[in-house]
C-alpha positions as CSV (number, residue, x, y, z in Angstrom):
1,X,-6.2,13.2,-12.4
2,X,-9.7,13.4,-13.7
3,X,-12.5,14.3,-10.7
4,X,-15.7,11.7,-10.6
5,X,-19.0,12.9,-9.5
6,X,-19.0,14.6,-6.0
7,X,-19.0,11.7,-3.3
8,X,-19.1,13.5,-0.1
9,X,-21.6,11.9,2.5
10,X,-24.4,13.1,4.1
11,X,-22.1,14.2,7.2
12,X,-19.8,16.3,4.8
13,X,-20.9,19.4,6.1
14,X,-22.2,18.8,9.3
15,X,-20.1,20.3,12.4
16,X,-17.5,21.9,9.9
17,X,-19.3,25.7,11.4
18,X,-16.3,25.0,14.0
19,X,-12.9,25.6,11.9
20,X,-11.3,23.4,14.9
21,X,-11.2,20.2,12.1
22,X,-8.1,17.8,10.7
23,X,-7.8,16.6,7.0
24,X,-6.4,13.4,5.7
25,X,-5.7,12.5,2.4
26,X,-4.6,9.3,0.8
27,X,-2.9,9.8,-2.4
28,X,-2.8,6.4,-3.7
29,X,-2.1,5.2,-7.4
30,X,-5.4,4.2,-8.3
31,X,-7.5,6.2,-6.1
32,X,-7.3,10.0,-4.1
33,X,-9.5,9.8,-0.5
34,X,-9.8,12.4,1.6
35,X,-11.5,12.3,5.1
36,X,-12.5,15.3,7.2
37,X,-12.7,15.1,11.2
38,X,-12.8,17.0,14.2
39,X,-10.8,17.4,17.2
40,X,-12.2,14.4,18.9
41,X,-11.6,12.4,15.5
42,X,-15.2,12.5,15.0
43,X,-15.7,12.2,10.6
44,X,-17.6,14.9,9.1
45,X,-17.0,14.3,5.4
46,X,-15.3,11.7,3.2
47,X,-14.4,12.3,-0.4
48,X,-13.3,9.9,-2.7
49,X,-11.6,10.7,-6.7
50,X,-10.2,8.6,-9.3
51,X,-6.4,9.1,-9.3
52,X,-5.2,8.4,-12.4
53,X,-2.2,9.6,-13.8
54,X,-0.7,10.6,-10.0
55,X,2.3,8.9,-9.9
56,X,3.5,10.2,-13.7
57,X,2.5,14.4,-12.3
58,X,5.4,16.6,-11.6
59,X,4.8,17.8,-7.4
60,X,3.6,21.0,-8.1
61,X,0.3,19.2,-9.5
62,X,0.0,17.0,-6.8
63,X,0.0,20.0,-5.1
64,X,-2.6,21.5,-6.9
65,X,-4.9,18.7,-7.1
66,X,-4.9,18.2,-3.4
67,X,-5.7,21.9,-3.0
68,X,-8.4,22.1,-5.4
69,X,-10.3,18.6,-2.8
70,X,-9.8,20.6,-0.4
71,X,-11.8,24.1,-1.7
72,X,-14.4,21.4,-2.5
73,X,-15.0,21.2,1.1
74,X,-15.6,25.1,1.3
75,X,-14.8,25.9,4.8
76,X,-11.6,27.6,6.2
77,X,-8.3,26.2,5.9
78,X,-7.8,23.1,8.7
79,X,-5.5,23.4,11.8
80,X,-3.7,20.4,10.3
81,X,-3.0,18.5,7.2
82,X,-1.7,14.6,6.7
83,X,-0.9,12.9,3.6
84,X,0.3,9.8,2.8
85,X,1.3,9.7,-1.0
86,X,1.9,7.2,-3.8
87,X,5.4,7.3,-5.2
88,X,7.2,9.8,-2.5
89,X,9.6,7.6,-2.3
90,X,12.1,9.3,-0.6
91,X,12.5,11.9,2.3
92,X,12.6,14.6,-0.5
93,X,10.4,14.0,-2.3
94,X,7.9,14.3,0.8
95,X,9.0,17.6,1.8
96,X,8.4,18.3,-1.7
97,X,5.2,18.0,-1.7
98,X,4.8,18.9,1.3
99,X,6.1,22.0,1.1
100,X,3.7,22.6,-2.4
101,X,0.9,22.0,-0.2
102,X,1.6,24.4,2.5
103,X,2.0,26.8,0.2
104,X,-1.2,26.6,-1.5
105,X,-3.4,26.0,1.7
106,X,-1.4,28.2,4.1
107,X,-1.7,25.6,6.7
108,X,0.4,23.0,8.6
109,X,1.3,20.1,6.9
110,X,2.8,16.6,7.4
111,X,3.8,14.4,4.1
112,X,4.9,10.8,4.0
113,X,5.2,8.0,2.0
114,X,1.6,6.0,1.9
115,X,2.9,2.8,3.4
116,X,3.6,4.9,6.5
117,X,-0.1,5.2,6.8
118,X,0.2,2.1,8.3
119,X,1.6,2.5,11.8
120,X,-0.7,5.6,12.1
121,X,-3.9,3.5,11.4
122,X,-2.8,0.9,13.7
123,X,-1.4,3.4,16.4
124,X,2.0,2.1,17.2
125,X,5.9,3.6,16.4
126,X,8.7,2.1,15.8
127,X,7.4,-0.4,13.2
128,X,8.3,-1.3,9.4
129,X,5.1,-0.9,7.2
130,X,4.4,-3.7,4.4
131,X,1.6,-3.6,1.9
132,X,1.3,-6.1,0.3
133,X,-1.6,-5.8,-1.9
134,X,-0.8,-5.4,-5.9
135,X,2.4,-4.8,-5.4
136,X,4.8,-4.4,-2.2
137,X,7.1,-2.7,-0.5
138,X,8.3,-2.3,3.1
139,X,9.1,0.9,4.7
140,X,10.4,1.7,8.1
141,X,11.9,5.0,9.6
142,X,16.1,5.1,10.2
143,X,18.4,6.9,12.3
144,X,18.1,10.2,9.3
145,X,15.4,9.5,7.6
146,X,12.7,6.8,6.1
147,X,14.0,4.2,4.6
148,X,12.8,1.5,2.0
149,X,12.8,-1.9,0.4
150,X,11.2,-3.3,-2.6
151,X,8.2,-1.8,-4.3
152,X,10.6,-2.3,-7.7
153,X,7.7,-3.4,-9.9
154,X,5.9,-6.2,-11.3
155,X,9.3,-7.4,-13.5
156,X,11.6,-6.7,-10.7
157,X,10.5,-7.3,-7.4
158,X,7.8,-6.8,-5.4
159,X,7.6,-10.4,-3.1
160,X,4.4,-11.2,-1.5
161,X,2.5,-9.4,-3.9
162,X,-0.4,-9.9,-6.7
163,X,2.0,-9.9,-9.4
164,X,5.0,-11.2,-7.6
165,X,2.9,-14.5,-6.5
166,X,1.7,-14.8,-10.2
167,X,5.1,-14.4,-11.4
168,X,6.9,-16.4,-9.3
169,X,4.6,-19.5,-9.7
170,X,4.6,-19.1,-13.3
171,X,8.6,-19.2,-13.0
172,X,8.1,-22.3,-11.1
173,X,5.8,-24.2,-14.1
174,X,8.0,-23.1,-16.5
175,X,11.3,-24.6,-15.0
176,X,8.8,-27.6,-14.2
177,X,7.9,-28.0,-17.4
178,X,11.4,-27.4,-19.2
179,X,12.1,-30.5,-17.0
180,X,10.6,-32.6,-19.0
181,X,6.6,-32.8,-17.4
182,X,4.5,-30.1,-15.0
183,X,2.7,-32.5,-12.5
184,X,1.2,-29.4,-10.8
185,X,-2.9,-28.9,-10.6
186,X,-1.8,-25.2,-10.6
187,X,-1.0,-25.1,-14.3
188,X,-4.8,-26.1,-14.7
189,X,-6.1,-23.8,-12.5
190,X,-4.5,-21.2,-14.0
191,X,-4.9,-22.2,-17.3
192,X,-9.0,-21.9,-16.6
193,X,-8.5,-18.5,-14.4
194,X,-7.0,-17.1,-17.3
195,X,-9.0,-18.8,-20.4
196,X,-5.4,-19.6,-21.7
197,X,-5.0,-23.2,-23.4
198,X,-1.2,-23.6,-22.7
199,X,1.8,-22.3,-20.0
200,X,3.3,-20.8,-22.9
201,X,0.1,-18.4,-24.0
202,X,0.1,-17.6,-20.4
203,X,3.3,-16.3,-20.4
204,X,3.3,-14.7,-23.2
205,X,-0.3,-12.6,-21.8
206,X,2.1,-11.8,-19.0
207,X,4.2,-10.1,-21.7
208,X,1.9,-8.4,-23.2
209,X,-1.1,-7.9,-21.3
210,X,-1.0,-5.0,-18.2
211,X,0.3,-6.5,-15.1
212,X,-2.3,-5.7,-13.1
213,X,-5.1,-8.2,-15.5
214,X,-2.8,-11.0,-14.5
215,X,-2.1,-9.9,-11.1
216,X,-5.3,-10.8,-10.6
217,X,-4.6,-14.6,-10.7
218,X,-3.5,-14.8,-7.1
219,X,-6.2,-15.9,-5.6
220,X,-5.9,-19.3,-8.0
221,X,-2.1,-19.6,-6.0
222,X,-3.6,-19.8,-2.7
223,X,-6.0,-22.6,-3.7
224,X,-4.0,-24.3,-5.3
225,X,-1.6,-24.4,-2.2
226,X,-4.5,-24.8,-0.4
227,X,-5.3,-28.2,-2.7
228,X,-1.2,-29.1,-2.2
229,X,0.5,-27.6,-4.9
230,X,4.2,-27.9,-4.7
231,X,5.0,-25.3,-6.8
232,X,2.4,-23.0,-5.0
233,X,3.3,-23.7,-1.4
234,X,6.6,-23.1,-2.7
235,X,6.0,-19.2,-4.4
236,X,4.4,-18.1,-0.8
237,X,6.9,-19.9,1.4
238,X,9.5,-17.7,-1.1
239,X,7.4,-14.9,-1.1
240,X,7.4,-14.7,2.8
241,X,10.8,-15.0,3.3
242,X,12.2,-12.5,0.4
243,X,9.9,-9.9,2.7
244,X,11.5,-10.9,5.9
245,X,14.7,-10.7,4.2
246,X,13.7,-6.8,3.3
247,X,12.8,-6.2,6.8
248,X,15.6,-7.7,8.2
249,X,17.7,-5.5,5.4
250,X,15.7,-2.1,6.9
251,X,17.0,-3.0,10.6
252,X,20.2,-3.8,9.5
253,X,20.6,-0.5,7.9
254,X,19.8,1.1,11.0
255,X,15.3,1.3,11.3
256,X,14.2,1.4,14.5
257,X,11.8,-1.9,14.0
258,X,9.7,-2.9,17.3
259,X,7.0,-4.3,15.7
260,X,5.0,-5.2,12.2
261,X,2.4,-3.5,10.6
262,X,0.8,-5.2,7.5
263,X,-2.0,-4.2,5.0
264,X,-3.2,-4.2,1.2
265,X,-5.3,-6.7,-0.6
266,X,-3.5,-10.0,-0.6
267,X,-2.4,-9.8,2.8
268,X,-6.1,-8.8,4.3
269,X,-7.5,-11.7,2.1
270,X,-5.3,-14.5,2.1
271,X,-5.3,-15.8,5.9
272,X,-2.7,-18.5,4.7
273,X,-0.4,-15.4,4.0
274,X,-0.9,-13.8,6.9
275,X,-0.4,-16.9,9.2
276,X,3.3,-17.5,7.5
277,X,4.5,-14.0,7.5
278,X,3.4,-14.0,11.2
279,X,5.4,-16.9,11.9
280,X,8.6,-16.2,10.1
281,X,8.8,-12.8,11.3
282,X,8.7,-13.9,14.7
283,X,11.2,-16.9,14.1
284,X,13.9,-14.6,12.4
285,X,13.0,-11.3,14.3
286,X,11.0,-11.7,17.4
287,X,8.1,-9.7,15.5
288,X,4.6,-9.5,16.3
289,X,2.6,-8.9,13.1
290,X,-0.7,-6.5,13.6
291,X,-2.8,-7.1,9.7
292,X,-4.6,-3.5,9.1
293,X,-7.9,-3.8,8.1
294,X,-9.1,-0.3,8.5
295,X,-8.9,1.4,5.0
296,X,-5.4,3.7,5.1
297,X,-7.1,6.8,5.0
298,X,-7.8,6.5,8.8
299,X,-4.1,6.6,9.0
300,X,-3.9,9.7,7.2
301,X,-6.4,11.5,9.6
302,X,-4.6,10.2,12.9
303,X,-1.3,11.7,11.7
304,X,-3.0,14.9,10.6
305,X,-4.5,14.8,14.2
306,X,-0.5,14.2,15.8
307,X,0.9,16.8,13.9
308,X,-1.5,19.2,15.5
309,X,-1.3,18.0,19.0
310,X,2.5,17.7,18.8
311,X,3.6,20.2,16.0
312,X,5.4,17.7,14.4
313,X,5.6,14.3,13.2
């Protein structure tokens, strides 16, 4: 991870001469936040770094780097410490980190998986987690542990997603088109959204370029359902449903699932998306979706703030 120019507010020091204070951190793929509050949940600093490269360092860097924010801070060690962090993807590989971390701060400290942010931000239990932003995955906790679904990848999985929308409704203009004829306005609209003259040049960018640069093509799937695309309505109606099925997967292997918590990019943005997962998670489980709009990080400070009213999370 390389550090950016210092980005702490104005309120970054103010109120910290009481060492009563919580930290949060969100450890994401892209980007490191850290937020600083005190008892009453009141900020007093917010710190934002580039994260690049976090996913690919061993734990004991993680560790490192999340010590080194918080000397940056330069106040005492706080009386409690949540993380939520990209690519723990498994109950070890929390307590991993989470015991690097302790070790380097000398303070309490509560790891988990970043969807779980989620269901802190929103303040409820008892609920699977779904981002849905560039890519997906849905998380929820089981009878030993956390359990998960999806969050394969861009060439594997990921339903619901950026790049899972883009590739499924390329799939679908492809089989159109091998068919005989693609009668589809979506072709067009990604053919201009990309600056690519043909279906085939777009999927052969999606083979070569990073998935990400054609992740962003979403949006031109949601217009173009919007418009009456076939093939469009049909990727979200699929996309919806393969991320019921995971939830319906995590309950059936035990998750405690009361409600749903959603958040990430596409979901926040695309009200269309949001309306059918609402509906089809209600139809097939009797869930009531809550979208988080807040950014995740607020989640990080409210479990840092349960761990040191309860002791544990």
């Amino acid at each position: 991870m390389t550090y950016a120019t210092d980005h702490i507010g104005s309120t970054s020091q103010r109120g910290l001469e009481d060492d009563s204070y919580v930290v949060g951190i969100d450890a994401g793929g892209t980007k490191f936040r850290l937020q600083v509050a005190d008892r009453s949940g009141r900020l007093l600093a917010d710190l934002t770094r580039p994260a690049d490269g976090w996913t690919a360092l061993p734990m004991c860097k993680k560790a490192e780097l999340i010590a080194t924010a918080l000397a940056e801070i330069d106040h005492d060690r706080p009386i409690s410490l949540g993380i939520g962090a990209h690519g723990c993807d498994s109950d070890e590989e929390c307590a991993a980190l989470q015991q690097g971390v302790a070790e380097l701060v000398d303070g309490p400290v509560a790891v988990v998986n970043d969807a779980m942010l989620l269901q802190y931000a929103a303040g409820v239990e008892h609920s699977v987690n779904l981002v849905l932003g560039t890519g997906s995955i849905a998380v929820a906790t089981g009878p030993t542990g956390t359990l998960y679904a999806g969050g394969w990848g861009w060439l594997l999985g990921d339903p619901g997603s950026a790049w899972g929308l883009v590739r499924t409704a390329v799939m679908g203009l492809t089989a159109a088109q091998d068919k005989g004829a693609v009668d589809d306005d979506l072709l067009a609209a990604l053919q201009a959204r990309s600056g690519l003259g043909s279906l085939r040049a777009i999927a052969e960018s999606m083979q070569t370029e990073p998935a990400d640069r054609w992740a962003g093509w979403a949006p031109v799937v949601f217009e173009a359902a919007d418009r009456g695309s076939p093939i469009a309505g049909e990727t979200i109606r699929r996309g919806v449903d393969q991320v019921v099925d995971h939830v319906v997967s995590l309950s059936g292997r035990g998750a405690r699932i009361e409600s749903a918590v959603a958040g990430g990019g596409v979901i926040t943005h695309q009200p269309s998306l949001e309306a059918a997962l609402a509906k089809r998670l209600d139809e097939r489980l009797g869930l009531t979706l809550v979208v988080v709009r807040d950014p995740p990080i607020s989640g990080a400070v409210r479990l840092a703030r349960r761990l040191r009213d309860s002791g544990n999370v």
